[in-house]
ROLO-51786 format. One record per residue: z, y, x of N, C-alpha, C in turn. Coordinates in steps of 0.02 Angstrom, whole numbers, plus 32768, in hexadecimal, padded with zeros to 4 digits. Each point is the difference from the previous one (the first is absolute). Layout:
// residues N
ZYXZYXZYX
...
END
This chain:
// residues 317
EC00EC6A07F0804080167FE6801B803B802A
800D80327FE2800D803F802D80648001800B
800080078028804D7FF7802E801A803C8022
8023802B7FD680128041801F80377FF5803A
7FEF8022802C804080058047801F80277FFD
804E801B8004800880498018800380088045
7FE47FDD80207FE28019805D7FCE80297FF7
7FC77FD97FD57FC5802E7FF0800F80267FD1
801E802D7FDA7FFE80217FCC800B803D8014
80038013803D7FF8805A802D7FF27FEE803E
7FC57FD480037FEB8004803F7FBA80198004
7FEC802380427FC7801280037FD87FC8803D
7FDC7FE87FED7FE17FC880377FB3800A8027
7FF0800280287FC68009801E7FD07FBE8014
7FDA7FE17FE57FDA7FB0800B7FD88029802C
7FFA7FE880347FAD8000803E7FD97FC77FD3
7FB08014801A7FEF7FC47FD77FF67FE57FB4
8031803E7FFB8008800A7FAA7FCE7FF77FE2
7FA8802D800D7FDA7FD97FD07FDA7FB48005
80217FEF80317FCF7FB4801B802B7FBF7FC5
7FEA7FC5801180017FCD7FDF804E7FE77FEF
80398007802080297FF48003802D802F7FE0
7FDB80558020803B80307FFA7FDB80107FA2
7FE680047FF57FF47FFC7FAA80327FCC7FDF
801A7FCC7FFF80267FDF7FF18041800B8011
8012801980488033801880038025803A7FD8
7FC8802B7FF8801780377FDF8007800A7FC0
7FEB7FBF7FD07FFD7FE87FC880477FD98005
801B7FDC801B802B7FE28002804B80328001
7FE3803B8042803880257FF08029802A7FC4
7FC380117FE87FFD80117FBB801C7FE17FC3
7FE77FCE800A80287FD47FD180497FEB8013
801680078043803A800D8007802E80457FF8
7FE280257FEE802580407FDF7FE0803B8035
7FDE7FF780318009802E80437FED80507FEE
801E803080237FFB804B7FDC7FBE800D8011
7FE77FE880337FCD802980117FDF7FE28039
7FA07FF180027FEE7FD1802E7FCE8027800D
7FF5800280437FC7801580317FD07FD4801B
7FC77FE77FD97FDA7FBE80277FCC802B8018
7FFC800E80357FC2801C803F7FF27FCB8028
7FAE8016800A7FC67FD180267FE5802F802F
7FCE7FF680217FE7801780387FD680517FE5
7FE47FF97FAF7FE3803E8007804380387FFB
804E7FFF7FFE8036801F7FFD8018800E8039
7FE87FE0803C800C8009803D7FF97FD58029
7FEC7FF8805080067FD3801680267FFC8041
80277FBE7FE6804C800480317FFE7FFA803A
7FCE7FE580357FDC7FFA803F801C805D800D
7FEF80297FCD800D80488027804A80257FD9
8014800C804D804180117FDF801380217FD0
7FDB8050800F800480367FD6800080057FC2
7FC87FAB7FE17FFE7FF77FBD803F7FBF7FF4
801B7FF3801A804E7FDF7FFA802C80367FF4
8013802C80128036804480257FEA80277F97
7FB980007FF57FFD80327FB77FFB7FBC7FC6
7FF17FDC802080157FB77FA880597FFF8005
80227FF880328043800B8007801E80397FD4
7FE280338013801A803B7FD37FE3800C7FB7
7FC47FEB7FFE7FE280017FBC802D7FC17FC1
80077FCF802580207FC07FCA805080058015
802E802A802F802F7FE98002802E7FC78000
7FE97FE080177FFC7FB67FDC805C7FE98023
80337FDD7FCE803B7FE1801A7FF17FBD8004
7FC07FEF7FF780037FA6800B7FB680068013
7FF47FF0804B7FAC7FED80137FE97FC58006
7FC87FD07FD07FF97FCD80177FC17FF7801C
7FF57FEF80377FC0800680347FCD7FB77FE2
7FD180017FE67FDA7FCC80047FBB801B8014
8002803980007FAB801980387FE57FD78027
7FCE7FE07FFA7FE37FD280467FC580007FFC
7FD8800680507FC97FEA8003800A7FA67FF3
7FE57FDB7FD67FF27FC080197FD57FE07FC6
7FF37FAF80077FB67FF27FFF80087FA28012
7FD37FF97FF980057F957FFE7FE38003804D
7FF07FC4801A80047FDE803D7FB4802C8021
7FDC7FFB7FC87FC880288022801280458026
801780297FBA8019804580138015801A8033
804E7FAF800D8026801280447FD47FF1803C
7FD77FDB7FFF7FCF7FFB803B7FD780438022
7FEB80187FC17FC7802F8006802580368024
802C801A7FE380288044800780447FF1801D
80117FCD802F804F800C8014801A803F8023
7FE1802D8026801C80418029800C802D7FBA
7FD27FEE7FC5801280337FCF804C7FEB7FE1
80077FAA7FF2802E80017FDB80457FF2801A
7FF880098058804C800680217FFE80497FEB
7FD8802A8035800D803E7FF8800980317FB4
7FDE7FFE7FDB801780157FCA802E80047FDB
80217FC4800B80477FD57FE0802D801A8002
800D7FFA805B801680138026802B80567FFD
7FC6800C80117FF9805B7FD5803880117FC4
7FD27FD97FD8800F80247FC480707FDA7FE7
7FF87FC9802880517FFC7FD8803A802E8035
7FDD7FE28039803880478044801080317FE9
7FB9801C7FF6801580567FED802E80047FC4
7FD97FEA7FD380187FEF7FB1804F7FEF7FFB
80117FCE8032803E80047FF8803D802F8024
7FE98022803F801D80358019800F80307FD7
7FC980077FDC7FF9803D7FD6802080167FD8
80147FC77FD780097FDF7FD780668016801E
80007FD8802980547FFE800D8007804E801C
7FDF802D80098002804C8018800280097FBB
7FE880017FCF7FF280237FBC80477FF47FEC
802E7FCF800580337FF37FDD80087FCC7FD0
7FBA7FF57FED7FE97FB37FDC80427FD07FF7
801C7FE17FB280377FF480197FF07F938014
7FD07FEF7FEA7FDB7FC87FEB7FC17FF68027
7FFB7FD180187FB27FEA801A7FFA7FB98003
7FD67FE17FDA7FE47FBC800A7FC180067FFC
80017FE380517FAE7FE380297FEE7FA37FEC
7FC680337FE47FEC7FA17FF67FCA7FF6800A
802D7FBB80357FBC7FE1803F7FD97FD47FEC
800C7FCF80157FC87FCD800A800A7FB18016
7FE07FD57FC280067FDE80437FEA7FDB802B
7FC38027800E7FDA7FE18041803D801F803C
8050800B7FF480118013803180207FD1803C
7FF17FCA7FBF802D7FAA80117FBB7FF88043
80297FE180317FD17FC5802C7FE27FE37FE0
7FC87FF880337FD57FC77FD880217FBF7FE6
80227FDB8040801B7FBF7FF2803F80117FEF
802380097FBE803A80187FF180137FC57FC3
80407FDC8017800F7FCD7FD0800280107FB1
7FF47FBF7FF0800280127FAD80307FDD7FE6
801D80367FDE8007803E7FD78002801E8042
7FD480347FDD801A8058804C803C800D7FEC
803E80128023803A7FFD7FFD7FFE80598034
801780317FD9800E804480257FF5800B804B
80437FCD800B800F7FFE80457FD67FDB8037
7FB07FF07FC87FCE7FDF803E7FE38037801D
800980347FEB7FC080487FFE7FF78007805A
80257FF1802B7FFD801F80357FF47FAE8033
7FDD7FC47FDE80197FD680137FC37FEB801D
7FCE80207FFD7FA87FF980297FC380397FF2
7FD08003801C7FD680337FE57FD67FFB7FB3
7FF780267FE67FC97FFC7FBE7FC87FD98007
7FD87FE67FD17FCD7FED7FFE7FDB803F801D
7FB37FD280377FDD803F80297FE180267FD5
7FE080017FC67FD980217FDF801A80287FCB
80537FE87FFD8024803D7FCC803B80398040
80077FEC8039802380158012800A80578006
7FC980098012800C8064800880117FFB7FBB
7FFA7FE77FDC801180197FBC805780087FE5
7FF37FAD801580547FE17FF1802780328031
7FF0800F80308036802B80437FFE803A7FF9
7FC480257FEA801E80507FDF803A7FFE7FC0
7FE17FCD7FD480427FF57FCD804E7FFC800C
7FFC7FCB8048802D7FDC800A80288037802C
7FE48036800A803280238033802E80427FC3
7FE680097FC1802C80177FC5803F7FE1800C
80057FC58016804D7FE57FE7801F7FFB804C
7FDF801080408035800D8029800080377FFA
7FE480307FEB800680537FF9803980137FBF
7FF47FE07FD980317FF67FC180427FF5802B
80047FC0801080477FEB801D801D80328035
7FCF8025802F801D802E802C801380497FEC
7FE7800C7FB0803380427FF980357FEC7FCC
7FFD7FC47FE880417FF87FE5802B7FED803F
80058009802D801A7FDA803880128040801A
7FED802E800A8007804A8020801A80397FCE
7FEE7FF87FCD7FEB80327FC680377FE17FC9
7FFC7FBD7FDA80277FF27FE87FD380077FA9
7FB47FF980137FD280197FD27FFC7FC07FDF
7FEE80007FB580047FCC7FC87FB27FDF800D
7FDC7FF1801B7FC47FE480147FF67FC68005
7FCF7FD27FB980067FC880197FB57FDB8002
800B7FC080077FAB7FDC802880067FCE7FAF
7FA47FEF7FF980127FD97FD67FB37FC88017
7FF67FC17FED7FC27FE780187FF77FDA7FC4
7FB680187FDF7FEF7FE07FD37FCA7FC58002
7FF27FF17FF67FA77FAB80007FF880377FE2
7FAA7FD1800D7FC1801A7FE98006801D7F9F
7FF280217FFF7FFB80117FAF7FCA7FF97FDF
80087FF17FCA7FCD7FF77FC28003801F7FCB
7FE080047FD77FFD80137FB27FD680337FDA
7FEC80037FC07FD880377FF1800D80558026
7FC6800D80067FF3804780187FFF7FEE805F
7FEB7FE3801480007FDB80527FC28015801E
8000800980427FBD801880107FD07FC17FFB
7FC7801D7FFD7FC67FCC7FF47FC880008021
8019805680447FC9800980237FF17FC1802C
7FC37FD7800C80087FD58038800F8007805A
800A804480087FEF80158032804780078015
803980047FD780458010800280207FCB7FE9
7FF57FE47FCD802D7FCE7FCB80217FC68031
80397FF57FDF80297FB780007FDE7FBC7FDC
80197FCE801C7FDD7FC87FF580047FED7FAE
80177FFE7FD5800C80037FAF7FB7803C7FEF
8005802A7FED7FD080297FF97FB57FFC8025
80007FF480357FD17FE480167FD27FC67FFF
80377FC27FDC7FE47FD57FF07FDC80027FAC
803A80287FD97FDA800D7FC67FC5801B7FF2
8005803A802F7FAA80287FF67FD47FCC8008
80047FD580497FD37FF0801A7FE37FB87FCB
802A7FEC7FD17FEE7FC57FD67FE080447FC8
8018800F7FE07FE680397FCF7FBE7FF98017
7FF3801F80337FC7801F80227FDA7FC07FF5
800F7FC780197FC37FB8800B7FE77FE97FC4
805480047FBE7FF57FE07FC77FC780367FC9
8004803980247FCD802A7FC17FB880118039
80047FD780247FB78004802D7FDB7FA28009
801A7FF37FEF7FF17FAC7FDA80057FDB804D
8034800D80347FFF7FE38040801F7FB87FEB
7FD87FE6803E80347FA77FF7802E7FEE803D
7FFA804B8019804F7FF7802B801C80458013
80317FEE8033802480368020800A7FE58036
80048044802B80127FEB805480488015800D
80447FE7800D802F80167FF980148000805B
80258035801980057FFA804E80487FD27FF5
80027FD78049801C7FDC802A80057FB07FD7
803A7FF280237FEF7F987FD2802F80017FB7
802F80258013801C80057FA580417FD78004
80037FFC805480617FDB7FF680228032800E
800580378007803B803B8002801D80127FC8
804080047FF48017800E7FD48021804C7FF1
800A80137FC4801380307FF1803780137FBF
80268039800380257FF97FCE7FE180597FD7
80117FEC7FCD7FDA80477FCF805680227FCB
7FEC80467FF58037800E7FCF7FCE80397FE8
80017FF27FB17FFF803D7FC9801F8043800B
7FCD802E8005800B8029800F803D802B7FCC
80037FF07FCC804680197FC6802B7FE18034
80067FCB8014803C7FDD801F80198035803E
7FC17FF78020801480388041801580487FE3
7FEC800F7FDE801180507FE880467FF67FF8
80187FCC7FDD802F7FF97FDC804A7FF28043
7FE47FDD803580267FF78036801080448025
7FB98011800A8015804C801A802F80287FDF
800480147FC88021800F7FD3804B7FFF8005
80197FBA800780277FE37FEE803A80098051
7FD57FFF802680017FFA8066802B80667FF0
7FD080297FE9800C8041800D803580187FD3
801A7FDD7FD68039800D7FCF80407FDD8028
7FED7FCF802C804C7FC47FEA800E7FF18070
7FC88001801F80087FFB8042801880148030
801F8013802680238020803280068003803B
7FF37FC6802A7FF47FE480417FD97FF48023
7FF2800C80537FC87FEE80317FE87FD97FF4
7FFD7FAD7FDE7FDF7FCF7FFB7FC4800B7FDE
7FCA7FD9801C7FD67FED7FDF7FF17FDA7FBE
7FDC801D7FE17FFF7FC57FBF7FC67FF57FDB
7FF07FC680067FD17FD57FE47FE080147FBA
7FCD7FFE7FE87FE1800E7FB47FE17FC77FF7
800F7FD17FD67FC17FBC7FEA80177FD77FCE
7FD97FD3800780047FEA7FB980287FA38009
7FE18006803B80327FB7801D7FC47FC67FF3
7FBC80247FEF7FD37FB97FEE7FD87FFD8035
7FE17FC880057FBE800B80477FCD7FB97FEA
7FB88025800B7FCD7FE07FF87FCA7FF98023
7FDF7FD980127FCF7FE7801E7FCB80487FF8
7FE3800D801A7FB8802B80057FE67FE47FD4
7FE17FB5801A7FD07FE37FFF80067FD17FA2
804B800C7FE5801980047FC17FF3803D7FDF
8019802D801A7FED803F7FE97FB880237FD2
7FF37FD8803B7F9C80177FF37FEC7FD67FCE
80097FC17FF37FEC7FD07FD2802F80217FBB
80298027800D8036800A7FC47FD2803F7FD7
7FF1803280297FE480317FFF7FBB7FF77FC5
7FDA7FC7802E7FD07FED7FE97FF67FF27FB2
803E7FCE7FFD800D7FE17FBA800C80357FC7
802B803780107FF8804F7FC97FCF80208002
7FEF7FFC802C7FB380267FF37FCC7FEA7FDA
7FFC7FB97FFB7FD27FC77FF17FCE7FF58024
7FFF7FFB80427FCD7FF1803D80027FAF8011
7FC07FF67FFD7FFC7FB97FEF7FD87FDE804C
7FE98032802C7FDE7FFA802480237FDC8042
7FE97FED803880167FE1804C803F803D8012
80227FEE80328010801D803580057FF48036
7FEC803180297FF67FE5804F801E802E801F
80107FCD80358033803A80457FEB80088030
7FEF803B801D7FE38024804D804A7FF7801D
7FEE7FB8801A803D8007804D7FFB801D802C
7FB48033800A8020803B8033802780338008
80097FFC7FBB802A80577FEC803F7FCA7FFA
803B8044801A80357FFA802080357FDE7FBF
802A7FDC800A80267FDF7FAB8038803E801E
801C8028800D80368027801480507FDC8004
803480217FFC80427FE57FEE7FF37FB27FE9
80137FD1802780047FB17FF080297FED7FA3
804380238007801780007FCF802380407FF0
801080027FB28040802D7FF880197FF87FCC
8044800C8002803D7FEB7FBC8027801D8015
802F80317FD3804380238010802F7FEC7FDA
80427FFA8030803C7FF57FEC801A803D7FD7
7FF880047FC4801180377FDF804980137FE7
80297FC4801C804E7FFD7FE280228050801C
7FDC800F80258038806180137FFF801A7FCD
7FAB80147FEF7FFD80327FA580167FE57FE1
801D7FCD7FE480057FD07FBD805F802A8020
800C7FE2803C805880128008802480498002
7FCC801C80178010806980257FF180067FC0
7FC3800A7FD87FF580357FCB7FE67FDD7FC7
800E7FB77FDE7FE57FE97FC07FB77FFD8001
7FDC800880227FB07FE47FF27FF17FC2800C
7FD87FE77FD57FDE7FC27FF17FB67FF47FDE
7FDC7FF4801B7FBC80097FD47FF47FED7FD1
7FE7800C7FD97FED7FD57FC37FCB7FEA7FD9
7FCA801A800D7FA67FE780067FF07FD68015
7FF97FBD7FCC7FE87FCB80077FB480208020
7FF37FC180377FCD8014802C7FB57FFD7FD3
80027FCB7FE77FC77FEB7FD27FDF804B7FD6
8048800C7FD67FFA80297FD3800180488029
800E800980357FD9804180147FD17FF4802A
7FE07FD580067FB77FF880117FC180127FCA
80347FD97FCA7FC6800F7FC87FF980457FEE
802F80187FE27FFB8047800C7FDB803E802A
801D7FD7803E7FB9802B80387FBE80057FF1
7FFB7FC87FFC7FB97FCA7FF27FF7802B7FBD
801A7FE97FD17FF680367FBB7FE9805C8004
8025801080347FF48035800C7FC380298012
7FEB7FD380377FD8801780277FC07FF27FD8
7FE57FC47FE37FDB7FE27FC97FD7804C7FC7
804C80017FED800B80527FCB7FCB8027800C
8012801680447FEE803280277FA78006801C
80057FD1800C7FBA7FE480067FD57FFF7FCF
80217FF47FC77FC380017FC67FFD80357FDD
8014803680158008805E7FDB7F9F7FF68014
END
């Protein structure tokens, strides 16, 4: 259902990230909210690690509303393999990006983090005000802490500056169009290929890493677009704020769920050597629902299937 704004109806907006998994939806979303004009750039448009190509996307998109979702990042393997890449890169690219950004005159900026930014052992529901309350899980942390320093950088030029800059932390995302590389992917996508892959190679199992009691919470990626959205029209303040869906599930549910849309009929087994990451996670989502009207609305099932539908599609071209 398309929902015109007049926030968006003369705005010019700049998505980082713009052509990746998230920022395609975003920029569909904006659209359908009336927006004048959208800039979704990816890495072959510049890359934000170097300034010079920050300093000419600034002047090329003009942009009065920047929303940063550029990131190096990647599932448990990824962060293992490459952590100096994915502090440092991160890192890089939102500093500058947002200096730049508040030098350009930019009147809008929402950075959106992460949230491997929560401690590992962080009560459930994650509640905002746990963020500073222990370190990250070890294997997401350079990740979660380049993210996580957008929102003291955020908070310190509205603090100096008086700049409209705000933090937002979304869960893991899902939904059609998701990466599927195995070498990068999130745990949803990863589990789909990897049944795809067994059920059209006639396997009678799968090896799934760690024991399958960690839990996790997932949001549709329309949902998230739709939060972001909703965060950059209606938000105003240093606080942090939560993106989710308020559900949380077993891994080790997950994978059997997974299984069942796909139609994989085969074993599953768990390599307890590989790491289960984050013990749990669930967000207290009552800030978005109170600051700016978001609420998700993708039954989990039914955007699984969909994924699952998706990817299926795709596979059989």
């Amino acid at each position: 259902m398309k929902t015109v704004s007049e926030f968006w109806r003369d705005k010019r907006v700049w998505i980082t990230g713009g052509t990746g998994f998230l920022g395609q939806a975003l920029a569909r979303k904006l659209r359908e909210h009336g927006c004048a004009e959208v800039a979704a750039t990816g890495r072959k448009e510049g890359d934000l690690t170097d300034r010079a190509a920050i300093i000419r996307l600034l002047a090329e998109t003009r942009p009065e509303v920047i929303i940063h979702l550029a990131a190096v990042v990647g599932g448990i393997g990824a962060n293992r393999e490459r952590p100096a890449e994915f502090f440092y890169d991160n890192l890089l690219m939102g500093t500058q990006l947002m200096h730049e950004s508040w030098r350009a005159g930019v009147g809008k900026f929402v950075a959106v983090g992460t949230i491997c930014a929560y401690p590992k052992f962080t009560p459930i529901p994650f509640h905002e005000e746990n963020l500073w309350d222990g370190y990250p899980e070890e294997t997401n942390a350079p990740y979660g802490l380049a993210k996580k320093m957008l929102l003291v950088q955020a908070q310190a030029y509205r603090r100096q500056y008086d700049w409209d800059a705000i933090f937002l932390l979304p869960v893991n995302l899902y939904g059609p169009g998701d990466n599927f590389d195995p070498a990068t992917s999130h745990v949803i996508p990863a589990l789909i290929k990897k049944f795809v892959d067994a059920k059209r190679e006639g396997l009678d199992h799968i090896v799934a890493w760690g024991d399958g009691t960690p839990t996790r919470e997932f949001l549709y990626v329309d949902d998230a677009a739709e939060g972001i959205a909703l965060a950059a029209e209606r938000f105003d303040k240093p606080d942090p704020v939560n993106l989710g869906s308020g559900m949380e599930i077993s891994i080790k549910d997950l994978t059997h769920t997974v299984a069942r849309h796909v139609g994989f009929a085969g074993d599953i087994r768990w390599d307890t050597t590989q790491p289960n990451g984050q013990p749990r996670r669930r967000l207290d989502v009552s800030r978005a629902e109170r600051e700016f009207g978001f609420r998700a609305s993708m039954d989990f099932e039914e955007g699984l299937r969909r994924t699952v539908a998706w990817y299926v599609e795709r596979q059989s071209r």
